[in-house]
N, C-alpha and C positions, 0 to 999 in steps of 0.2 A: 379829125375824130373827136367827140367829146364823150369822155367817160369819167364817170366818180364811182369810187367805191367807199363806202359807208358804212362800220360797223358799229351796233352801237353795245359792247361790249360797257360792262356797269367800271372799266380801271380808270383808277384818280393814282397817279404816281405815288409811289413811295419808297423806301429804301432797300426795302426786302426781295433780295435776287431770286428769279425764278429757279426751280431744280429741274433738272436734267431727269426725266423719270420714264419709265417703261407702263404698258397697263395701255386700255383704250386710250385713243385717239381726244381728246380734249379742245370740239371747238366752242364760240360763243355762248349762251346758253339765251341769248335776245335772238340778233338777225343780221345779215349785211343788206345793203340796199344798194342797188346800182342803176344808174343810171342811162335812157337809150334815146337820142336824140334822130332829128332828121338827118345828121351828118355820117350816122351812121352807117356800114353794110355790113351786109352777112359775111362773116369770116374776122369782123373783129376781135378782138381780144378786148372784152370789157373792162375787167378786172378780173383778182383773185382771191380766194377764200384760203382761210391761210387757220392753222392752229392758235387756242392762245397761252397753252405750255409745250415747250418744248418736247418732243418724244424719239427717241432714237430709232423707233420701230418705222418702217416704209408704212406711208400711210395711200388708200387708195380711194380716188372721191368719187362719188357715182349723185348723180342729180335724182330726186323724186318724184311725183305727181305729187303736189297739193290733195291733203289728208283731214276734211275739216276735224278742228279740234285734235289732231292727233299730234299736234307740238306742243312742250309742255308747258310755254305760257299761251294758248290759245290765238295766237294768234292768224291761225289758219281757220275759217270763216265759210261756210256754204255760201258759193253763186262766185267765189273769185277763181280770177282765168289763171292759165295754168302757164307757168312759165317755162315748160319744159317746151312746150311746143315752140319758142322763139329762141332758145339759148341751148347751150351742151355744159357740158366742164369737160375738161381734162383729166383722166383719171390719174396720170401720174403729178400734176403740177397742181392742179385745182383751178386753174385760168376756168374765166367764163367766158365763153364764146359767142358771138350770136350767130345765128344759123339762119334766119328766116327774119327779113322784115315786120315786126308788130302789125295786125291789122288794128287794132286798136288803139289809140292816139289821141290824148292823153288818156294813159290807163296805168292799173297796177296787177303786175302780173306776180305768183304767187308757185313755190316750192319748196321741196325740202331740201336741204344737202348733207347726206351723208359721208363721214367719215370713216374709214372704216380698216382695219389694223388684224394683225395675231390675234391681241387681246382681247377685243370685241371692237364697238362700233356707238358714235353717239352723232348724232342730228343737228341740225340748227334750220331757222328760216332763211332760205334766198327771198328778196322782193326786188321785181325789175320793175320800177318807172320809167315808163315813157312819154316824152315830150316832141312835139315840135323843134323847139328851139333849148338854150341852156336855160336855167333861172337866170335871172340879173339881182346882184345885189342888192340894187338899189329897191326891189322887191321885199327882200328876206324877212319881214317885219310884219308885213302887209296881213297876213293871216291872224295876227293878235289886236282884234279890236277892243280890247278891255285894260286897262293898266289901273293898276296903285304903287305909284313910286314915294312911296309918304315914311316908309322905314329905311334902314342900310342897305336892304334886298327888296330889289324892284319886284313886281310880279306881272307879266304882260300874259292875257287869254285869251283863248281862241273865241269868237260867238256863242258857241255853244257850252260853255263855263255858265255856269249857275253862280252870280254875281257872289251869294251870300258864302260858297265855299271860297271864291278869290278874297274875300272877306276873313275868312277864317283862317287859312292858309297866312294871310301874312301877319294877323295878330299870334299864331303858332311861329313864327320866322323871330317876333318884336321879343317875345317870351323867352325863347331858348337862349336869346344873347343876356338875357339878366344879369346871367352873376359877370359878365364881363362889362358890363356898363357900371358895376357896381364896384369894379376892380379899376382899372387905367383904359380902358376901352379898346386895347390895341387890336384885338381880333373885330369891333366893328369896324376899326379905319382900314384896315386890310380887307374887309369885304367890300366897304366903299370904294377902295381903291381899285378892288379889280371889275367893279361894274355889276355885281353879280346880281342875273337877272332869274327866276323862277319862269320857266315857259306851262301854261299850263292849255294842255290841252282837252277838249270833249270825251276821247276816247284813245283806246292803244291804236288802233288803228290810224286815226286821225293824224298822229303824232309819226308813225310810222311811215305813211304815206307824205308827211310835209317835208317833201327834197326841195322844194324853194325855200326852204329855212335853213334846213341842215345843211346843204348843198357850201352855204356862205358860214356858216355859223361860226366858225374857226378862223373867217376874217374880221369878225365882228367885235369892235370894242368893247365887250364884255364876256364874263362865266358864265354859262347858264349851265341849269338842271331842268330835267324835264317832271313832270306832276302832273296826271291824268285827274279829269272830272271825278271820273268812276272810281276813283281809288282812293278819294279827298271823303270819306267816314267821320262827321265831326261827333258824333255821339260814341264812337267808338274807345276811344283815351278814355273820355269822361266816366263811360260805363267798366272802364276796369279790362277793356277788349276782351270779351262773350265768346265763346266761342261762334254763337250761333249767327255774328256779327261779321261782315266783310273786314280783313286790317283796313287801319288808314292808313296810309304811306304817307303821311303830310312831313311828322317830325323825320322817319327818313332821309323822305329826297330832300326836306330843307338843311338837314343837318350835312349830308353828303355836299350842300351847297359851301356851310358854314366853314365845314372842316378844310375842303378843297381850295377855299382861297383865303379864310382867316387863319384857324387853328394851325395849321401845318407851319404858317408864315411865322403867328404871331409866338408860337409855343415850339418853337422844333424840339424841345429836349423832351417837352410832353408827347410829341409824335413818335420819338424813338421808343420811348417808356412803350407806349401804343403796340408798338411793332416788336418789340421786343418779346411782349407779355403773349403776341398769336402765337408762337409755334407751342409752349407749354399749353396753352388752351385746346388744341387741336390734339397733341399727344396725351392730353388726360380725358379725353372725351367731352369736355365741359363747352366745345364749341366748333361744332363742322363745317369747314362751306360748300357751296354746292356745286354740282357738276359746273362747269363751264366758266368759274369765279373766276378770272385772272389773280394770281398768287402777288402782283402789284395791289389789287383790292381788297385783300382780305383783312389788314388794319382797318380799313374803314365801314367794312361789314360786320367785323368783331366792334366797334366800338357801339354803332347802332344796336347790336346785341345787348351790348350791356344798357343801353340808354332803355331800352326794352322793358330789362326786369327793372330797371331804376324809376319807372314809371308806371310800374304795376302790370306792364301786358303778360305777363308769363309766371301769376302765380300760381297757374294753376299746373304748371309742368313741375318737377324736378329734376334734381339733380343728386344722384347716388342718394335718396331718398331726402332730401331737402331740399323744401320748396321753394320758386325760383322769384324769392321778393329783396326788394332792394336792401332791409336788414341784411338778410341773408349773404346778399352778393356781397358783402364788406368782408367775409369768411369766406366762402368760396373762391371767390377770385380780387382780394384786397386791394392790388396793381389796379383792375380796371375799375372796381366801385370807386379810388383815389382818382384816379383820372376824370369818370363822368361827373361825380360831385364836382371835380375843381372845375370842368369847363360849367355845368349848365346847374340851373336852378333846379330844386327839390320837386317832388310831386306836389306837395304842399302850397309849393311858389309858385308852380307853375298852372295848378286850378285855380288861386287865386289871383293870378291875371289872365285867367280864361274866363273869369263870374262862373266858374261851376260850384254848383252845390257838389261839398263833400260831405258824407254821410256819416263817415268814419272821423271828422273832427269838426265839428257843429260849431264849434268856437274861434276858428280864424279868423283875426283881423284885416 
Protein backbone atom coordinates (compact mmCIF):
# COMPACT_ATOMS: atom_id res chain seq x y z
CA UNK A 1 0.00 0.00 0.00
CA UNK A 2 1.34 3.57 -0.67
CA UNK A 3 0.13 6.25 1.39
CA UNK A 4 1.46 9.88 2.41
CA UNK A 5 -0.14 12.18 4.50
CA UNK A 6 0.62 15.95 4.09
CA UNK A 7 -0.21 18.63 6.16
CA UNK A 8 0.83 21.84 5.39
CA UNK A 9 0.36 23.48 8.58
CA UNK A 10 2.40 27.28 8.49
CA UNK A 11 4.79 25.49 12.18
CA UNK A 12 8.80 26.24 11.95
CA UNK A 13 9.94 24.78 15.48
CA UNK A 14 10.47 26.78 18.40
CA UNK A 15 10.68 26.59 22.13
CA UNK A 16 7.37 27.50 23.21
CA UNK A 17 5.30 24.38 24.64
CA UNK A 18 1.95 23.97 23.55
CA UNK A 19 -0.97 24.35 26.27
CA UNK A 20 -3.26 21.85 27.23
CA UNK A 21 -6.53 23.91 26.64
CA UNK A 22 -10.45 23.33 26.56
CA UNK A 23 -12.73 25.44 23.71
CA UNK A 24 -13.28 24.18 20.06
CA UNK A 25 -11.47 21.63 18.39
CA UNK A 26 -8.29 23.48 16.74
CA UNK A 27 -7.18 21.87 13.43
CA UNK A 28 -4.96 23.31 10.47
CA UNK A 29 -6.09 26.34 9.27
CA UNK A 30 -4.28 25.42 5.25
CA UNK A 31 -5.02 21.56 4.36
CA UNK A 32 -3.85 17.75 4.66
CA UNK A 33 -3.20 16.17 1.37
CA UNK A 34 -3.10 12.52 0.91
CA UNK A 35 -2.21 10.54 -1.35
CA UNK A 36 -4.02 7.17 -3.56
CA UNK A 37 -2.11 5.09 -5.81
CA UNK A 38 -2.94 2.05 -7.95
CA UNK A 39 -1.70 -0.16 -5.01
CA UNK A 40 -4.37 0.84 -3.32
CA UNK A 41 -7.98 -0.78 -2.16
CA UNK A 42 -11.06 0.15 -0.70
CA UNK A 43 -10.77 -0.40 3.12
CA UNK A 44 -7.38 1.16 3.36
CA UNK A 45 -6.37 3.29 6.03
CA UNK A 46 -4.93 6.35 4.14
CA UNK A 47 -3.89 8.44 6.77
CA UNK A 48 -5.05 10.66 9.61
CA UNK A 49 -6.17 14.03 10.32
CA UNK A 50 -5.18 14.88 13.65
CA UNK A 51 -5.54 18.33 15.91
CA UNK A 52 -2.84 20.90 15.94
CA UNK A 53 -3.29 21.98 19.85
CA UNK A 54 -3.95 19.67 22.15
CA UNK A 55 -7.69 19.45 23.71
CA UNK A 56 -8.88 17.46 26.52
CA UNK A 57 -12.46 17.56 25.07
CA UNK A 58 -13.43 13.98 22.83
CA UNK A 59 -13.38 15.29 19.63
CA UNK A 60 -15.68 13.91 16.63
CA UNK A 61 -14.80 14.00 12.81
CA UNK A 62 -17.27 13.95 10.22
CA UNK A 63 -16.07 14.36 6.35
CA UNK A 64 -17.81 17.28 4.12
CA UNK A 65 -18.94 17.70 0.47
CA UNK A 66 -16.57 20.34 -1.10
CA UNK A 67 -18.23 23.88 -0.63
CA UNK A 68 -16.91 26.27 -3.38
CA UNK A 69 -15.26 29.11 -1.54
CA UNK A 70 -16.74 28.21 1.70
CA UNK A 71 -13.10 27.48 3.32
CA UNK A 72 -11.46 30.27 4.58
CA UNK A 73 -8.47 30.44 2.39
CA UNK A 74 -10.56 29.76 -0.75
CA UNK A 75 -9.25 27.02 -1.55
CA UNK A 76 -12.27 25.10 -2.59
CA UNK A 77 -12.95 26.09 -6.27
CA UNK A 78 -16.24 25.33 -8.58
CA UNK A 79 -15.89 22.15 -11.02
CA UNK A 80 -13.62 20.11 -8.33
CA UNK A 81 -14.68 16.37 -7.63
CA UNK A 82 -15.78 15.52 -4.48
CA UNK A 83 -13.73 13.38 -2.27
CA UNK A 84 -16.38 12.17 -0.07
CA UNK A 85 -17.48 9.95 -2.81
CA UNK A 86 -13.98 7.80 -2.74
CA UNK A 87 -12.95 8.22 1.18
CA UNK A 88 -14.93 8.04 4.83
CA UNK A 89 -13.01 9.13 8.19
CA UNK A 90 -13.57 7.75 11.27
CA UNK A 91 -15.51 9.62 13.55
CA UNK A 92 -13.93 8.57 16.56
CA UNK A 93 -9.97 8.42 15.33
CA UNK A 94 -10.14 10.80 12.26
CA UNK A 95 -8.17 7.82 10.03
CA UNK A 96 -9.06 8.38 6.30
CA UNK A 97 -10.31 5.40 4.71
CA UNK A 98 -10.98 4.72 1.17
CA UNK A 99 -14.16 3.23 0.32
CA UNK A 100 -14.38 3.14 -3.49
CA UNK A 101 -11.71 3.04 -6.08
CA UNK A 102 -11.05 6.77 -7.90
CA UNK A 103 -12.67 6.75 -11.25
CA UNK A 104 -10.49 9.50 -12.00
CA UNK A 105 -6.73 8.93 -12.35
CA UNK A 106 -4.64 11.38 -12.15
CA UNK A 107 -6.99 13.76 -10.43
CA UNK A 108 -7.66 15.99 -7.31
CA UNK A 109 -10.39 15.24 -5.34
CA UNK A 110 -11.65 17.97 -2.85
CA UNK A 111 -13.40 18.16 0.86
CA UNK A 112 -13.89 19.56 4.02
CA UNK A 113 -13.11 17.91 7.36
CA UNK A 114 -14.82 18.80 10.20
CA UNK A 115 -13.98 18.76 13.72
CA UNK A 116 -16.25 18.93 15.98
CA UNK A 117 -16.36 19.04 20.22
CA UNK A 118 -18.76 20.48 23.34
CA UNK A 119 -17.27 23.63 22.50
CA UNK A 120 -18.13 24.10 18.97
CA UNK A 121 -16.55 23.09 15.79
CA UNK A 122 -13.80 24.35 13.00
CA UNK A 123 -13.03 23.11 9.44
CA UNK A 124 -10.01 22.54 7.34
CA UNK A 125 -9.43 21.33 3.60
CA UNK A 126 -8.97 17.25 2.86
CA UNK A 127 -7.32 16.95 -0.82
CA UNK A 128 -7.04 13.43 -2.13
CA UNK A 129 -4.44 12.95 -5.17
CA UNK A 130 -4.57 10.38 -7.15
CA UNK A 131 -1.99 8.60 -9.12
CA UNK A 132 -1.04 5.69 -10.97
CA UNK A 133 1.99 4.98 -9.54
CA UNK A 134 4.19 6.89 -6.33
CA UNK A 135 6.18 10.13 -7.41
CA UNK A 136 9.87 9.24 -7.88
CA UNK A 137 12.21 11.44 -6.45
CA UNK A 138 14.30 11.75 -8.94
CA UNK A 139 11.15 13.70 -10.42
CA UNK A 140 10.60 16.14 -7.42
CA UNK A 141 12.11 19.23 -9.11
CA UNK A 142 10.86 18.62 -12.49
CA UNK A 143 7.82 21.14 -12.06
CA UNK A 144 10.18 24.28 -11.60
CA UNK A 145 11.36 25.37 -14.77
CA UNK A 146 12.53 28.75 -13.80
CA UNK A 147 15.48 29.36 -11.29
CA UNK A 148 17.81 32.22 -9.88
CA UNK A 149 20.33 30.88 -7.76
CA UNK A 150 22.49 34.25 -7.90
CA UNK A 151 21.85 35.22 -4.03
CA UNK A 152 22.02 32.92 -0.50
CA UNK A 153 18.42 31.91 -1.31
CA UNK A 154 17.81 30.02 -4.34
CA UNK A 155 14.33 30.70 -6.02
CA UNK A 156 13.14 27.74 -8.36
CA UNK A 157 9.41 28.51 -10.49
CA UNK A 158 6.88 26.81 -11.79
CA UNK A 159 6.09 28.02 -15.72
CA UNK A 160 3.65 29.87 -15.02
CA UNK A 161 5.66 32.46 -12.71
CA UNK A 162 5.88 35.80 -14.35
CA UNK A 163 9.75 35.95 -14.67
CA UNK A 164 9.82 39.66 -13.57
CA UNK A 165 8.05 38.72 -9.91
CA UNK A 166 10.93 35.74 -9.55
CA UNK A 167 12.79 38.78 -10.20
CA UNK A 168 11.61 40.76 -7.54
CA UNK A 169 11.11 38.23 -5.04
CA UNK A 170 14.71 37.58 -4.85
CA UNK A 171 16.21 41.19 -4.88
CA UNK A 172 13.18 41.47 -1.70
CA UNK A 173 15.20 37.97 -0.16
CA UNK A 174 19.14 40.12 -1.23
CA UNK A 175 17.66 43.31 0.81
CA UNK A 176 16.23 41.81 3.86
CA UNK A 177 19.68 40.18 4.69
CA UNK A 178 21.42 43.84 4.60
CA UNK A 179 21.99 44.63 8.05
CA UNK A 180 23.60 41.15 8.46
CA UNK A 181 25.95 41.30 5.49
CA UNK A 182 26.84 44.52 7.19
CA UNK A 183 27.34 42.85 10.53
CA UNK A 184 29.64 39.22 10.35
CA UNK A 185 27.27 37.61 7.93
CA UNK A 186 26.45 34.58 10.05
CA UNK A 187 22.70 34.29 9.31
CA UNK A 188 23.67 34.28 5.36
CA UNK A 189 26.11 31.36 5.91
CA UNK A 190 23.51 29.49 7.75
CA UNK A 191 21.01 30.01 5.07
CA UNK A 192 23.66 28.83 2.56
CA UNK A 193 24.33 26.08 4.59
CA UNK A 194 20.99 24.83 4.71
CA UNK A 195 20.17 25.05 0.91
CA UNK A 196 17.42 27.35 1.28
CA UNK A 197 15.34 27.24 -1.73
CA UNK A 198 12.06 29.66 -2.31
CA UNK A 199 9.38 27.37 -4.38
CA UNK A 200 7.33 29.56 -6.22
CA UNK A 201 4.45 28.65 -7.58
CA UNK A 202 1.51 30.07 -10.35
CA UNK A 203 -1.15 29.62 -7.99
CA UNK A 204 -2.56 28.08 -4.48
CA UNK A 205 -3.87 25.66 -6.10
CA UNK A 206 -0.99 24.78 -8.26
CA UNK A 207 1.08 24.50 -5.24
CA UNK A 208 -1.47 22.39 -3.40
CA UNK A 209 -1.87 19.94 -5.91
CA UNK A 210 2.18 19.43 -6.47
CA UNK A 211 2.46 15.89 -4.39
CA UNK A 212 5.38 15.00 -6.69
CA UNK A 213 7.30 17.81 -4.98
CA UNK A 214 6.04 17.64 -1.62
CA UNK A 215 5.66 14.07 -1.66
CA UNK A 216 9.90 14.03 -1.56
CA UNK A 217 10.37 17.42 -0.23
CA UNK A 218 11.76 16.40 3.33
CA UNK A 219 14.18 14.24 1.56
CA UNK A 220 15.57 16.84 -0.32
CA UNK A 221 18.88 18.60 0.48
CA UNK A 222 17.42 21.64 1.04
CA UNK A 223 14.67 24.24 3.23
CA UNK A 224 12.20 25.51 1.31
CA UNK A 225 9.25 27.94 1.55
CA UNK A 226 6.49 28.03 -0.66
CA UNK A 227 5.36 31.75 -2.49
CA UNK A 228 2.43 31.87 -4.92
CA UNK A 229 2.45 34.13 -8.31
CA UNK A 230 -0.76 35.54 -7.17
CA UNK A 231 0.41 36.78 -3.92
CA UNK A 232 3.95 38.17 -5.20
CA UNK A 233 2.18 42.33 -5.22
CA UNK A 234 5.41 44.28 -5.91
CA UNK A 235 3.67 47.71 -5.86
CA UNK A 236 2.20 46.85 -2.79
CA UNK A 237 5.38 47.67 0.00
CA UNK A 238 6.17 50.37 -2.26
CA UNK A 239 2.69 52.11 -1.99
CA UNK A 240 2.63 52.05 1.86
CA UNK A 241 0.04 48.60 1.38
CA UNK A 242 -3.50 50.40 0.29
CA UNK A 243 -6.00 48.90 1.50
CA UNK A 244 -7.69 48.73 -1.78
CA UNK A 245 -4.39 46.64 -2.86
CA UNK A 246 -3.90 42.65 -2.56
CA UNK A 247 -0.99 42.14 0.55
CA UNK A 248 2.19 40.91 -0.86
CA UNK A 249 3.30 37.91 0.93
CA UNK A 250 7.00 38.17 -0.65
CA UNK A 251 8.85 39.67 2.64
CA UNK A 252 6.75 37.00 4.67
CA UNK A 253 7.23 33.83 3.21
CA UNK A 254 11.06 35.00 2.46
CA UNK A 255 11.43 36.09 5.86
CA UNK A 256 9.80 32.68 7.39
CA UNK A 257 12.60 31.26 4.96
CA UNK A 258 15.33 33.50 6.71
CA UNK A 259 14.32 33.04 10.21
CA UNK A 260 13.86 29.22 9.85
CA UNK A 261 17.21 28.44 8.89
CA UNK A 262 19.46 31.55 9.64
CA UNK A 263 17.99 33.56 12.55
CA UNK A 264 17.01 30.91 14.92
CA UNK A 265 20.80 29.27 14.21
CA UNK A 266 22.61 32.28 13.91
CA UNK A 267 20.85 34.43 17.01
CA UNK A 268 19.21 31.94 19.42
CA UNK A 269 19.35 34.42 22.31
CA UNK A 270 17.51 36.71 19.87
CA UNK A 271 14.96 33.80 19.18
CA UNK A 272 14.33 33.47 22.81
CA UNK A 273 13.89 37.40 23.27
CA UNK A 274 11.38 36.59 20.17
CA UNK A 275 9.34 34.01 22.07
CA UNK A 276 9.54 35.33 25.16
CA UNK A 277 8.11 38.86 24.20
CA UNK A 278 4.48 36.54 22.44
CA UNK A 279 2.63 35.50 25.32
CA UNK A 280 2.65 39.57 26.84
CA UNK A 281 1.64 40.49 23.25
CA UNK A 282 -1.26 38.14 22.99
CA UNK A 283 -2.47 39.04 26.75
CA UNK A 284 -2.38 42.81 26.00
CA UNK A 285 -4.30 42.50 22.95
CA UNK A 286 -1.42 44.14 20.89
CA UNK A 287 -1.12 40.83 18.75
CA UNK A 288 -3.70 37.71 18.02
CA UNK A 289 -3.03 34.68 16.05
CA UNK A 290 -5.42 32.96 14.11
CA UNK A 291 -7.61 30.12 14.36
CA UNK A 292 -5.50 27.09 13.42
CA UNK A 293 -1.83 28.79 14.11
CA UNK A 294 0.24 26.06 15.80
CA UNK A 295 1.36 27.80 19.17
CA UNK A 296 5.18 26.35 17.83
CA UNK A 297 4.41 29.41 15.06
CA UNK A 298 3.33 31.95 16.70
CA UNK A 299 7.04 33.53 17.31
CA UNK A 300 7.44 33.60 13.76
CA UNK A 301 4.06 35.12 13.01
CA UNK A 302 4.57 37.80 15.68
CA UNK A 303 7.86 38.69 14.23
CA UNK A 304 6.38 39.23 10.59
CA UNK A 305 3.87 41.42 12.52
CA UNK A 306 6.28 43.58 13.66
CA UNK A 307 8.38 43.48 10.30
CA UNK A 308 4.67 44.73 9.07
CA UNK A 309 4.45 47.92 10.93
CA UNK A 310 8.38 48.36 10.69
CA UNK A 311 7.73 48.76 7.01
CA UNK A 312 4.85 50.85 6.97
CA UNK A 313 2.01 48.19 6.19
CA UNK A 314 -0.26 48.90 9.00
CA UNK A 315 -0.23 52.70 9.53
CA UNK A 316 -3.36 52.82 9.11
CA UNK A 317 -4.64 50.47 12.08
CA UNK A 318 -4.03 51.24 15.69
CA UNK A 319 -3.38 50.35 18.71
CA UNK A 320 -5.24 51.65 21.92
CA UNK A 321 -5.43 54.72 19.77
CA UNK A 322 -1.81 54.85 18.36
CA UNK A 323 -1.13 54.40 15.15
CA UNK A 324 0.71 51.29 14.07
CA UNK A 325 4.07 52.97 12.40
CA UNK A 326 7.49 51.81 13.10
CA UNK A 327 8.30 55.20 15.41
CA UNK A 328 5.50 54.16 17.15
CA UNK A 329 6.28 50.43 17.53
CA UNK A 330 9.67 51.41 19.66
CA UNK A 331 6.93 52.32 22.51
CA UNK A 332 4.50 50.13 21.97
CA UNK A 333 6.12 46.97 21.85
CA UNK A 334 10.22 48.17 22.61
CA UNK A 335 11.41 44.02 22.78
CA UNK A 336 10.12 43.57 19.16
CA UNK A 337 10.94 46.95 17.37
CA UNK A 338 14.78 45.89 19.15
CA UNK A 339 14.57 42.76 17.58
CA UNK A 340 13.29 43.73 13.81
CA UNK A 341 15.78 46.63 13.69
CA UNK A 342 18.68 44.43 14.78
CA UNK A 343 17.86 41.68 12.23
CA UNK A 344 16.78 43.69 9.09
CA UNK A 345 17.41 46.91 7.27
CA UNK A 346 15.08 50.21 7.82
CA UNK A 347 12.24 51.23 5.45
CA UNK A 348 14.66 53.80 4.28
CA UNK A 349 17.37 50.94 3.36
CA UNK A 350 15.21 48.91 2.20
CA UNK A 351 13.45 51.31 -0.72
CA UNK A 352 16.66 52.25 -1.46
CA UNK A 353 17.77 48.89 -2.61
CA UNK A 354 14.35 48.36 -4.20
CA UNK A 355 15.17 51.92 -6.65
CA UNK A 356 11.74 52.92 -5.22
CA UNK A 357 10.91 56.42 -5.38
CA UNK A 358 10.15 57.64 -1.71
CA UNK A 359 7.99 60.53 -1.54
CA UNK A 360 8.35 61.08 1.99
CA UNK A 361 12.25 61.61 1.91
CA UNK A 362 13.28 63.10 -1.75
CA UNK A 363 16.82 63.28 -0.48
CA UNK A 364 18.35 59.57 0.00
CA UNK A 365 21.43 58.68 -1.10
Amino acid sequence: MQRILQSACLAICCLIAPAVLAGKPIVTDEFDRILITGDNTPGDVLGQIELVASNPLPTTWSLERPVPYGDQRNYLRPGQLDATEIVTIDAETGEIRLKRVPAEVPAEYYAEVRAHNDEGYMEQVLIIITRQDRPAIENALDIFTQRNESGPISFYATNGVDPAKLLYAANIANALLMNDRRADGRITAYVKEANAVMTLFETFEERNEAIDFYMHSGELPSRTQDLQDEEIIPDYLRLGGPSDLRRDASVEEITHLIHGTGIKRAYPGVQRRLEHAVPSAVARGFWTPQDGLPRDAWADEYLIYGLDIYYGVHVNREFKGVPLTAENLASVDPELYDIVAFLFPDKDELFRYMDWLYLENEDLD
